[in-house]
N, C-alpha and C positions, 0 to 999 in steps of 0.2 A: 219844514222838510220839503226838499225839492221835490214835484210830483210831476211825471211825465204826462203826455196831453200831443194831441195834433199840431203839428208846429206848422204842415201846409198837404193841400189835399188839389189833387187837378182829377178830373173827367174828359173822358175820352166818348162822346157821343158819334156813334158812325154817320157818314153823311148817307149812305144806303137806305132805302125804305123801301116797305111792303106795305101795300095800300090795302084798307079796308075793305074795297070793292073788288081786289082780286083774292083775299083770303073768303070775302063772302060766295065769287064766282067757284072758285076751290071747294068749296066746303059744300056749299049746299042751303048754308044756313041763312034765314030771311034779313033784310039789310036791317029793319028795325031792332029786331034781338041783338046781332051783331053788337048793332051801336052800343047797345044798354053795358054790354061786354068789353067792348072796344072805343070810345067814344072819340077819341083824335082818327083824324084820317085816313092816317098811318103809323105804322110804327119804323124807331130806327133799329136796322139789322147789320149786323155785320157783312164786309165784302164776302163773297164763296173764293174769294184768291188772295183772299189773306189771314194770315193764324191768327187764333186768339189773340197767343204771346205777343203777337207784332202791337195789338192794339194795347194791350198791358204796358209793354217796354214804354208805349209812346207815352203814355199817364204816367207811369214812372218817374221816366226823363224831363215831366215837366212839373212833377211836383220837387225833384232833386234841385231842378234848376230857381223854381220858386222859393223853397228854403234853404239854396245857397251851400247844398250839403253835396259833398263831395263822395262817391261811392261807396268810398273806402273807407267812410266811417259806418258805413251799414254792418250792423251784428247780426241782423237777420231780415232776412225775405222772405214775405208768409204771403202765401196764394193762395184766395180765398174763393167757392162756388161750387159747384154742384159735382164736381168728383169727373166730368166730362170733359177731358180735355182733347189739343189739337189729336193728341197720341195715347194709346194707352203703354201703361206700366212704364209711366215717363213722367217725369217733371216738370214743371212750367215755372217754379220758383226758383230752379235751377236755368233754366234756358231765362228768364229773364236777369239773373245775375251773371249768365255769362256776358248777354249784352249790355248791362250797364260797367262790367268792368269789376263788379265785387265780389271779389276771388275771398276774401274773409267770414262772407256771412256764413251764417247756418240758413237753409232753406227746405221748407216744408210747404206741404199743402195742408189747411182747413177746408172738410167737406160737412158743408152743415146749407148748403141751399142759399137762399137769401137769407139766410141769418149769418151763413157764415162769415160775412165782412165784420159784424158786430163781437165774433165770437174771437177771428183775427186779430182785432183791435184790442181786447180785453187780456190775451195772451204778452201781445205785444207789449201793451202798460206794464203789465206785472216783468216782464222781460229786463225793461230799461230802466224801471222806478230799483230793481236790482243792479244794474251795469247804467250809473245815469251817464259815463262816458260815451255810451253808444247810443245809435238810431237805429229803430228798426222803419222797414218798411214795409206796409201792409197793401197788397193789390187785388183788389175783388175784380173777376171777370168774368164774366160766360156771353157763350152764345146760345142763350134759350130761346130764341127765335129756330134755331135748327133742330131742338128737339121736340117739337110738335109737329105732326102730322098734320097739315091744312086743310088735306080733304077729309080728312075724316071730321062729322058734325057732333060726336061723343066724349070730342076734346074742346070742343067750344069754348068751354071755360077756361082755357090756357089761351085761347087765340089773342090777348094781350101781350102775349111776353115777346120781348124785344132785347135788344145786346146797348152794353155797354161795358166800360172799363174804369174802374176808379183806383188812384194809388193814393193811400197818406202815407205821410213822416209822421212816428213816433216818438219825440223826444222831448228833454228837460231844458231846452234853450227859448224864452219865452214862446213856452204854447198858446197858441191860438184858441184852443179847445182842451179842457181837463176834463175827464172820465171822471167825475165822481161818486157814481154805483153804476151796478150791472147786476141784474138779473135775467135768467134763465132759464127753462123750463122745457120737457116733452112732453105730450101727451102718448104714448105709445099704442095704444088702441085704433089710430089714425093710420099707421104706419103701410097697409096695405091699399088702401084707397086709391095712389095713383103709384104706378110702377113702369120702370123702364125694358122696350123690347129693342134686343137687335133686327133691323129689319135692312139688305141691300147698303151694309157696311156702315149705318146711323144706329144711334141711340135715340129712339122713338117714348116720349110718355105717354102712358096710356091711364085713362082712366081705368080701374082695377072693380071698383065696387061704390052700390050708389049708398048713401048713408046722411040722412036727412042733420041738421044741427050746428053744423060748421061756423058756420055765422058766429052763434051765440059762445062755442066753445073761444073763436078768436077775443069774442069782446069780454068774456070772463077771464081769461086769462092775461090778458093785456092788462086789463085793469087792478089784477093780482100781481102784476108783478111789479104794475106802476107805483104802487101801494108800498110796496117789500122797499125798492130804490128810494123812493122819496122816502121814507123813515130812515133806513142806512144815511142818506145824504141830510135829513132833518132838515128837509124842503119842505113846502107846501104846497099841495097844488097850485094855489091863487100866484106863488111864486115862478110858477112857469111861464116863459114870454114865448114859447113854441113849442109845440107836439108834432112833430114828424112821423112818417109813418108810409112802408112800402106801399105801391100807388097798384097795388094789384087787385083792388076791389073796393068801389066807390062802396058801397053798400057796408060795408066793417068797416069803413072810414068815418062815417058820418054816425054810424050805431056806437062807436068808441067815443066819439065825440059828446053824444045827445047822454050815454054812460056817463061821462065827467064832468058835464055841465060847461064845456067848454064853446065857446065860439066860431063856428068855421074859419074867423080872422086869426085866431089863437094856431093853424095849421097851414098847411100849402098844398091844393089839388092841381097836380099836373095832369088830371085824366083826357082832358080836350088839346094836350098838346104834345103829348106823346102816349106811347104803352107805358107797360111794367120793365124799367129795365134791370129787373135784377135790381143786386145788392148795391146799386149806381143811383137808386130812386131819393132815398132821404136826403144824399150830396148832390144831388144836383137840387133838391128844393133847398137845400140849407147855402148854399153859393148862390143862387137866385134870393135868399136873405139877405147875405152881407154884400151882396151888388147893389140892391134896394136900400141896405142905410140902415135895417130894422133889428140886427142885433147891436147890442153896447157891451163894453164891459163889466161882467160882474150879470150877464143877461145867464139865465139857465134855461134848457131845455131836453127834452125829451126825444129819444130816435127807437122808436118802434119799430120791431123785424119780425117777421113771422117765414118759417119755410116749412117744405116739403117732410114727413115725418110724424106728426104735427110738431113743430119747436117755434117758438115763438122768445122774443129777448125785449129787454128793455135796457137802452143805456142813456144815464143821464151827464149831461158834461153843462160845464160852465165854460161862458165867453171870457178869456184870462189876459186877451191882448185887446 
């Protein structure tokens, strides 16, 4: 049976940055902490003179051009992040099909945080593994660099997050990457802990409520679902050549890891050389893979998401090219 899977994926890292030493002059907060929070320098952010969409279209138009896919075979455009876009009660998966030219697709948004690239992608397989003549394209983007308040020191724990933009193709002409399970999960008792304010025409997060535990409920549930996937998929752990996993907290990186018995080499920390970008973190460590040589064919692995809400995902794909 033909099984749809990532056939090509680009990132759109901004060349813009916010340095360490002026979100710590901002804030308040002492440079040591900082670091522990923040440990690269700086982070990449988006231009303030240019829109989301422009940085999406560009990831888009270079993952279309690297799988040789022509617009207008796209069935649908799904935009994936945090529900915050250039505009409200407006489209972004529609403004990016009108500048790619793909007057056919269906276009929607997924609002599910940094998980929801993962959630995108899961929709989109089931989409085209039904219409295998078609492509879908999936493009996660935010600017979570602009919804945190910098002076404020109560958000500290956000002052990692940074922008990026990533687009895959989703289709059945040798994929690169097969979806082989997905799981899912919310914890909803988490759900008021951080909330968004209008403040001076922004959407501002704000910490809501302190609630000790988080840590332990990320690495319980990650490890719950990595559990549920790998049995669906009747993989083994030992079978895994990489665990991937959102670069939002060194600390639940290495407590999942020291959980699975797995090796720091077995995963990829980008914390010394950028922030959290969003739903952009596991592709840009997973292309910094197959630049280095270190997946093969027939390789499996693991992409970890956790967002806002608490939701947390697990997807597991094989290397199929």
């Amino acid at each position: 049976m033909t099984r749809a899977g990532i056939t090509a994926f680009e990132t759109v890292i901004p060349p813009g940055s916010l340095s360490r030493q002026d979100i710590a002059r901002l804030s308040g907060v002492e440079a040591k902490e900082l670091e522990e929070i923040l440990p690269a320098p700086a982070l990449s952010v988006f231009a303030a003179d240019k829109a989301d969409w422009e940085y999406a279209t560009e990831a888009a138009s270079r993952a279309l051009e690297q799988g040789a896919v022509p617009a207008s075979r796209l069935g649908w455009i799904i935009y994936c992040g945090s529900g915050v876009w250039d505009k409200p009660f407006w489209s972004p998966a529609a403004k990016v099909a009108e500048q790619l030219g793909a007057h056919q697709a269906h276009c929607f948004e997924v609002v599910n945080f940094c998980n929801a690239g993962a959630t995108g992608i899961a929709i989109a397989s089931d989409r085209v593994n039904a219409n295998p003549g078609k492509v879908a394209l999936v493009v996660i983007c935010d600017r979570l660099s602009g919804l945190i308040d910098h002076s404020d020191a109560a958000s500290r724990a956000l002052f990692n997050f940074g922008d990026s933009a990533t687009a895959l193709l989703i289709g059945v002409d040798q994929p690169l990457l097969t979806l082989t399970a997905c799981d899912m999960q919310t914890d909803p008792s988490w759900c008021d802990m951080y909330q968004g304010e209008y403040r001076e025409g922004r959407v501002l997060a704000r910490k809501n409520s302190v609630r000790k535990g988080l840590l332990q409920v990320y690495v319980d549930m990650l490890s719950k679902l990595l559990d549920s996937s790998l049995s669906k998929a009747a993989t083994r752990l030992d079978d895994l050549r990489f665990l991937l996993i959102n670069q939002g907290d060194i600390n639940v990186h290495q407590a999942l890891l020291t959980r699975l018995g797995l090796p720091a080499e077995r995963s990829v920390f980008n914390y010394h050389t950028n922030g959290h970008l969003g739903g952009g973190d596991n592709w840009i460590a997973l292309r910094q893979l197959l630049a280095a040589g270190k997946l093969n064919k027939g390789d499996r692995l693991a992409l970890a998401t956790s967002a806002m809400g608490f939701s947390w995902g697990i997807s597991l794909f094989e290397v199929t090219r």
